[in-house]
C-alpha positions as CSV (number, residue, x, y, z in Angstrom):
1,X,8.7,-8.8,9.2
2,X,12.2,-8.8,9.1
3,X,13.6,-9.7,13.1
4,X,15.4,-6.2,13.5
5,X,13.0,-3.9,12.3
6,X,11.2,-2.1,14.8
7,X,7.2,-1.1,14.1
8,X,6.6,2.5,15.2
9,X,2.5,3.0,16.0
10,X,2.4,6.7,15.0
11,X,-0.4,8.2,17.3
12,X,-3.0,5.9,17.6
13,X,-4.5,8.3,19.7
14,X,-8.3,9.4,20.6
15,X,-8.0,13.0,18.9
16,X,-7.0,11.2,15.4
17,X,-9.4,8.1,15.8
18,X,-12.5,9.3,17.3
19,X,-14.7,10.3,14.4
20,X,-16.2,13.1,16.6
21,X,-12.9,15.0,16.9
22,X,-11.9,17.6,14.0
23,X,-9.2,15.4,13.8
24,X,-10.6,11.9,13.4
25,X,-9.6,10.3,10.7
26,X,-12.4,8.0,8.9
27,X,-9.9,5.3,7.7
28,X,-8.7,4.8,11.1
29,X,-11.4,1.7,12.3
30,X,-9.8,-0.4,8.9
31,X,-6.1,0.2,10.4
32,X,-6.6,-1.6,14.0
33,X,-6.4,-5.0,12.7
34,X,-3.2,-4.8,10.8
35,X,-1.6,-2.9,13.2
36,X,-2.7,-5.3,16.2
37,X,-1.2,-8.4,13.4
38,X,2.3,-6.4,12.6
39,X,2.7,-5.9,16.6
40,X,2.3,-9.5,17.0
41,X,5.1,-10.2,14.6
42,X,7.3,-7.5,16.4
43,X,7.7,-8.5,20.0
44,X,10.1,-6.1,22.0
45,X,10.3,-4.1,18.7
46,X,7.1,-1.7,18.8
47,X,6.8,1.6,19.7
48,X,4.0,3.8,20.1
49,X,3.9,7.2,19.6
50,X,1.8,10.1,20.5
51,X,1.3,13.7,19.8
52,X,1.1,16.2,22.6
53,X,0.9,19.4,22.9
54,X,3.8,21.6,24.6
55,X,4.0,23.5,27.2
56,X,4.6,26.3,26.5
57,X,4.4,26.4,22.3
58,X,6.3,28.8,20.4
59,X,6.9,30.4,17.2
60,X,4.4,28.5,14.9
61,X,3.3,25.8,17.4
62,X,1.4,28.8,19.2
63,X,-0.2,30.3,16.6
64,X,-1.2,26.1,15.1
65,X,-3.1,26.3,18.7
66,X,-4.8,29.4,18.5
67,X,-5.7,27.6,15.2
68,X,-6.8,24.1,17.2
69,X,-7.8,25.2,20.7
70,X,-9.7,21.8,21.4
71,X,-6.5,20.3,21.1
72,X,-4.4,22.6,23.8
73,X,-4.9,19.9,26.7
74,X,-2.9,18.6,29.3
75,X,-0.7,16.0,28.0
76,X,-2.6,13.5,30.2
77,X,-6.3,14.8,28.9
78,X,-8.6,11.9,28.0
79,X,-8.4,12.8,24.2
80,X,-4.5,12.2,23.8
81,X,-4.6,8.8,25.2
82,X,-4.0,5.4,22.9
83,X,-7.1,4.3,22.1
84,X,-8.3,0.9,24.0
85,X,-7.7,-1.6,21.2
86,X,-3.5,-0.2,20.6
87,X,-3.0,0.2,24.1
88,X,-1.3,-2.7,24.7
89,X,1.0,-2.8,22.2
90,X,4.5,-1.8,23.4
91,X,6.4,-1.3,26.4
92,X,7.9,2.0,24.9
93,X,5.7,4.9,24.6
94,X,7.3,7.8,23.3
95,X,5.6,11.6,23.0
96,X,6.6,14.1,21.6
97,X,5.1,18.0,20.8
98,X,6.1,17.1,17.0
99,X,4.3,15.8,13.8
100,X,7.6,14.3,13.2
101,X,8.7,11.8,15.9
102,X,12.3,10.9,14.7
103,X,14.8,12.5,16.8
104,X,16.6,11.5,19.9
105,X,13.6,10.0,21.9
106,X,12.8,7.5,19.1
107,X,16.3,7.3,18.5
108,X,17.1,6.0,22.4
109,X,14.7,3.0,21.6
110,X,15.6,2.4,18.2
111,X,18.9,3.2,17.7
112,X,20.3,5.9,14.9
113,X,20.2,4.3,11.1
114,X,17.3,1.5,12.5
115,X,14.7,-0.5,9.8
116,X,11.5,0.8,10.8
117,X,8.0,-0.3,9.7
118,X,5.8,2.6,10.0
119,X,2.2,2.7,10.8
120,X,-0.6,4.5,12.4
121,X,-2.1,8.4,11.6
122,X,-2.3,10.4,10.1
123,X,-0.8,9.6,7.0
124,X,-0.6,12.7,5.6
125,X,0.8,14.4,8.6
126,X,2.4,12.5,11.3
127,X,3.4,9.6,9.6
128,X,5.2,11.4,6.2
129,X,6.8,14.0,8.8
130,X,8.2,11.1,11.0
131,X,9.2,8.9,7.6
132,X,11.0,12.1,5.8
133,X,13.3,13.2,8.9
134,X,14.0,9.1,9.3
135,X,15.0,8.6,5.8
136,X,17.2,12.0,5.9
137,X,18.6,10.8,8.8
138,X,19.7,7.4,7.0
139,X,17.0,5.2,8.5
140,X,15.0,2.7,6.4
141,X,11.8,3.1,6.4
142,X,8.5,0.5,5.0
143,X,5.5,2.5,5.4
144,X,2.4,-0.4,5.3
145,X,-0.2,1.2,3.1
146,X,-3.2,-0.8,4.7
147,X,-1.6,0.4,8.6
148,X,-1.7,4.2,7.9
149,X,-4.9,6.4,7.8
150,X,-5.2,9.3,6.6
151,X,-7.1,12.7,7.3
152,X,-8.9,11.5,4.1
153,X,-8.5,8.8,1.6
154,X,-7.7,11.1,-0.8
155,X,-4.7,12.7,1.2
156,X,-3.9,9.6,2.3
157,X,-3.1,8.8,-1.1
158,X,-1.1,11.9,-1.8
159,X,1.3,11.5,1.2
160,X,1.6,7.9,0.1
161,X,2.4,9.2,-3.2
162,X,5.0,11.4,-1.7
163,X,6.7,9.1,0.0
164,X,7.0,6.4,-2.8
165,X,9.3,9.3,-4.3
166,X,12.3,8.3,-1.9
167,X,13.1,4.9,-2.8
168,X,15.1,2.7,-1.7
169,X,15.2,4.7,1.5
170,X,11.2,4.6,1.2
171,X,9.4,1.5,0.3
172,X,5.6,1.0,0.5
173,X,4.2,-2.6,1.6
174,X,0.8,-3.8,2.5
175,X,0.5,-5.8,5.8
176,X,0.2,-9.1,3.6
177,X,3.8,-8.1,2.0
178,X,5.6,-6.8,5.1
179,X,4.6,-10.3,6.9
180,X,5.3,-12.3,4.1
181,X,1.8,-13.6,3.8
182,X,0.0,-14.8,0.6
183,X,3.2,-15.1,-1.6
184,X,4.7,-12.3,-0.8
């Protein structure tokens, strides 16, 4: 992994992982292991993120929750923490009441136009939403294919697919790739 890139954890949180929630992705046991090996290539350069929801929601935030009411908790409720085995990742946590998490908070920890390696759920909500806005905002951005999970392995493979339509702002890499491993 290149030394300046920074590996943003998109919400490795209970609500997306736990197969129980209506959220819960099924790839997400097969991502822990790759994420937990790119952290340990990036130290002092991961963040994690998480979704929460906000406050007070408005305009179509509020009518998403009417939509989700499980997931209208207190930011500090038991199902938007990191789950055990990511929580140790980073020192910088950053939340945000967004799919999307580029903007000013990432920004502050990352810096403006940074190199980040993107990983974490779900793939086809989170993770494009945070890689699009990063890319437009003249970030680059590797998204690890075997580090993301989706809602489903097949939309999983559609946001991948839409992503891979942005190079060279986009790339794609498998763990393997992004750590140089195996020849590559």
């Amino acid at each position: 992994m290149h030394p300046d890139a920074w590996l943003v954890v998109v919400d490795p949180q209970r609500i997306f992982a736990d197969a129980a929630s209506p959220w819960g992705s099924p790839m997400f046991p097969a991502i822990v292991d790759p994420v937990r090996r790119l952290a340990a290539a990036a130290p002092g350069h991961t963040v994690v993120t998480r979704w929460v929801p906000a406050a007070e929601p408005a305009g179509s935030w509020a009518t998403y929750l009417e939509a989700w009411p499980f997931a209208d908790v207190p930011e500090d409720d038991r199902l938007l923490e990191v789950v055990p085995e990511l929580r140790d990742l980073g020192d910088e946590v950053v939340s945000l009441p967004t799919f999307g998490k580029w903007g000013p908070a990432l920004q502050a920890v990352t810096g403006p136009t940074p190199h980040l390696v993107l990983v974490g759920v779900s793939t086809d909500c989170c993770v494009v939403s945070t890689a699009l806005a990063a890319a437009d905002a003249g970030a680059t951005i590797t998204v690890v294919t075997d580090a993301c999970a989706g809602s489903s392995p097949e939309n999983h493979r559609a946001a991948m697919d839409v992503m891979a339509l942005y190079p060279p702002q986009i790339t794609l890499a498998s763990t393997a790739e992004v750590l140089g491993e195996d020849g590559a």
